[in-house]
N, C-alpha and C positions, 0 to 999 in steps of 0.2 A: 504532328511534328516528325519532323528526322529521326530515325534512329540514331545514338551516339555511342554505340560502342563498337568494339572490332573485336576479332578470332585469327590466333595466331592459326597458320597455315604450313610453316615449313620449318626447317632445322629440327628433324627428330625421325627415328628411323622408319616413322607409318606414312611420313610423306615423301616417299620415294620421287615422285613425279620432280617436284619442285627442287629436293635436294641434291635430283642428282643435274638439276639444270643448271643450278647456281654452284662456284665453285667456293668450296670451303672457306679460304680465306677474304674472301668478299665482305663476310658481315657474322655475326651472333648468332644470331636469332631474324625469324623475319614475323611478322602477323599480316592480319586484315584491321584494314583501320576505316575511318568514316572520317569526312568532313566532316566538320563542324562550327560552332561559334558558342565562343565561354559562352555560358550560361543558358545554352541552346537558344531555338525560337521560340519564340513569346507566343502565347493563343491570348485576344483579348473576347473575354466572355460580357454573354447581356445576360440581364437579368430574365429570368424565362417568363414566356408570353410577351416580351416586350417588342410593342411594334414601333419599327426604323420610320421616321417623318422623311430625315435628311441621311445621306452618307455622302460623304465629303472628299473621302479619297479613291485613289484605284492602284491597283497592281504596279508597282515601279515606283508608286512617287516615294520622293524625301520626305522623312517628319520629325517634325523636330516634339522633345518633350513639353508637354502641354497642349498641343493642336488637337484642335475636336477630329474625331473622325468619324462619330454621326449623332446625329439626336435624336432622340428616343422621345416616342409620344408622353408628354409630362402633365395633362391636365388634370387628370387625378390628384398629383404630386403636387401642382400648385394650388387646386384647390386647397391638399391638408397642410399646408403649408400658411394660407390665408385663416385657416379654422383655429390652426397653431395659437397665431399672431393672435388672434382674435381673443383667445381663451388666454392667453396673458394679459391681454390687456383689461379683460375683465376681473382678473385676478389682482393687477395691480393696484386697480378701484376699488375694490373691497380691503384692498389692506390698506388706502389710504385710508376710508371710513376708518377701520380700525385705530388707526392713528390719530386720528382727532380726537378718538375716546380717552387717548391715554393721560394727556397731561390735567384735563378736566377729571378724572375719575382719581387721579395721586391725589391732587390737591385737595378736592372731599374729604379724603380718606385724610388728609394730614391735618384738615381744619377741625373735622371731628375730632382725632384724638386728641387735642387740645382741649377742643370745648368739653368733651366727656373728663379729662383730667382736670378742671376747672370746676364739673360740678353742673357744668353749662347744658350740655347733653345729656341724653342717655347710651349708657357704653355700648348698651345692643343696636344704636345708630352708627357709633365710629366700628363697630364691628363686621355693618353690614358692610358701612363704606367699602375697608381695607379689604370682603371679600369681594366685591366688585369691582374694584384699581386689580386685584390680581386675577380674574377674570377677564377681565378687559388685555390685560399683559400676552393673558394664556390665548385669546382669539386674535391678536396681533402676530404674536409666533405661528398660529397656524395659518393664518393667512400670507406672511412672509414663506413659508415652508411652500403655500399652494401656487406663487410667483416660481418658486426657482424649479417645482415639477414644471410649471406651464413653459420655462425656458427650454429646460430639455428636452419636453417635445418639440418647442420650434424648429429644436437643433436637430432633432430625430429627423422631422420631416424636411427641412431644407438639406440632410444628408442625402435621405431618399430622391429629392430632387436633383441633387449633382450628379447621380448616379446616371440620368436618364438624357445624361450628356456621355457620350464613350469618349475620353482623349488618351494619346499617347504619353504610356507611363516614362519615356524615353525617346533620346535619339534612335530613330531605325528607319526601316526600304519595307516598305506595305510588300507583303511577298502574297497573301492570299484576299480575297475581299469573298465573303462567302454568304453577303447580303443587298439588296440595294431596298428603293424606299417602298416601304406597305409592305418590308418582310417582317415575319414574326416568328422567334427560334422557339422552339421547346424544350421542356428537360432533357430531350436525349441529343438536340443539336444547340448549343449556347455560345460555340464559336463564332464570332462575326469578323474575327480578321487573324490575319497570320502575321506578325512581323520580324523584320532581321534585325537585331540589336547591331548597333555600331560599336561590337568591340571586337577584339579580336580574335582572329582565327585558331583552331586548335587543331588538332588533331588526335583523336580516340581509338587507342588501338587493345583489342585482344590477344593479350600472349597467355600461352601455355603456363599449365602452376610448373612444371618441370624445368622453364626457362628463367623465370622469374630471378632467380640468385644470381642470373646474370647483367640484369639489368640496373643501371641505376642512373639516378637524380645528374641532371648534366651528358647525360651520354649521347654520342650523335644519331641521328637517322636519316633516313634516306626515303622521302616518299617518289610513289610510281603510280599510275595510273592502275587501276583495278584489272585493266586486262591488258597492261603490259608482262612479254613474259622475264623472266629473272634473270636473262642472258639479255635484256633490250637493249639499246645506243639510247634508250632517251639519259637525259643528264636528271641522277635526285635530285628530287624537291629537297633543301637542307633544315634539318628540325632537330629537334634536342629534347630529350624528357625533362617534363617538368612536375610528375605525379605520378607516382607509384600507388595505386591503388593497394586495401588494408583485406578486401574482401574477397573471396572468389563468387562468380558467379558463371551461370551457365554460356557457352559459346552462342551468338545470335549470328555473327557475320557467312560462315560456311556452309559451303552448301554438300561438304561432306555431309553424312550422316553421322560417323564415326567420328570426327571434327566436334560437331555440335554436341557430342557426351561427355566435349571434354570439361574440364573446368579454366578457368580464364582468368587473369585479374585485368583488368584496364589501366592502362595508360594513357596520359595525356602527355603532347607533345607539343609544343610551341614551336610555330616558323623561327625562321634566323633570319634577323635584319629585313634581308633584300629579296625573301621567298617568296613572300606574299603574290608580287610580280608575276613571279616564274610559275606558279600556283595557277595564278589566271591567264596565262598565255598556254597552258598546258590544259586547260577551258575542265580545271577538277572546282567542281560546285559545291555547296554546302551540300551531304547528305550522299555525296557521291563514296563509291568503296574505293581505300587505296590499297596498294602493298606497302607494307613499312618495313623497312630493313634497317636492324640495330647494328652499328660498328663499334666494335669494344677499342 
């Protein structure tokens, strides 16, 4: 996947290059930022060893949530699946036995202790009875008990079956296919497709911890292509912060060395309205670097 974050780059006195091209009252702060999409791209993973029969889609297409995108050899899966089925059903015969025992083995048990309190039996007869009516109770509960294990495998194994169907978890644009049919991934490659979520666009910028106290929630920005210089004619991309990160972390985007020691927080930035547009006519793609420039 993309990387998503950015490294602030200019407004401060070690970026000479940059600050002294852009003129002061222009903007804040500026960083390096990334395309992106909320919630990044999705990797959809197979189960390892599993060999692809079918795969269904390619690079480009639409998909909507719920479409298969390949099937995965399941004979295994339907046999334990038929084994399942098999071993409840055997289960559920043996508890019905059990159940014929039941009402025949009360009533023993209740005519005896009668006839023993009448003088009519003997009480070591209504004794055995009542311990076999509850005997008979106690092999019904376990065999009811051996029915709802035998469900849960079924459920186990028709789980394991649906698995060896891959479909999309959501609306998205297949962006990688990194399989077709008779492939079979391993533990250390399990990706089978790369896809773009249909939502929207963001943008991830890295600012300086020094800047930080200037930025805030609602503020405008200005994105630029990544190798536009800071004096360009091109017109910003219009964006607005919507996330102030709580954390610092290390700078990724710079290719300074001294850049990358610094610390960072991330920002995320939401298009305005009618960017999105202006975004793709300006041909910046998910994953692409921009400049982002803060206007206080």
């Amino acid at each position: 996947m993309f990387a998503s974050t950015f490294t602030l780059i200019a407004c401060h006195d070690q970026d000479n290059t940059i600050a002294a091209a852009a003129p002061v009252t222009d903007y804040v702060a500026m960083a390096r930022g990334k395309v992106d999409v909320e919630g990044g791209l999705l990797d959809i993973i197979a189960p390892e060893n599993a060999i692809f029969n079918q795969v269904n889609v390619h690079v480009g297409d639409v998909i909507k949530h719920g479409q298969v995108l390949a099937q995965l050899d399941n004979q295994a899966d339907l046999l334990a699946v038929s084994q399942a089925q098999a071993s409840l059903e055997q289960a559920k015969a043996q508890q019905a036995v059990q159940a014929i025992r039941l009402p025949a083995t009360a009533l023993s048990a209740k005519r005896l202790q009668k006839a023993a309190a009448l003088g009519i039996a003997q009480q070591q007869q209504a004794d055995d009875a009542i311990q076999a009516a509850q005997q008979a109770q106690a092999e019904n509960s376990i065999a009811l008990a051996a029915i709802h294990i035998a469900e849960q495998k079924v459920a186990e194994a028709e789980y394991a079956l649906q698995k060896r169907t891959l479909r999309a978890p959501q609306d998205a644009e297949v962006i990688k296919v990194f399989v077709q049919p008779g492939s079979i991934l391993t533990s250390e490659q399990r990706v089978a497709f790369t896809l773009l979520p249909k939502h929207p666009i963001i943008i991830r910028a890295e600012v300086n911890e020094s800047f930080i106290p200037k930025i805030k929630i609602g503020m405008k920005a200005g994105l630029l292509p990544d190798s536009a210089s800071t004096t360009s004619k091109i017109t910003p991309i219009a964006a607005h912060v919507t996330q102030i990160g709580k954390v610092y972390e290390p700078a990724h985007l710079s290719s300074d060395a001294i850049q990358q020691n610094n610390r960072v927080i991330v920002c995320v930035l939401t298009l305005d309205s009618s960017a999105e547009q202006q975004l793709q006519s300006q041909h910046l793609l998910i994953g692409q670097n921009v400049l982002v420039k803060f206007y206080d």
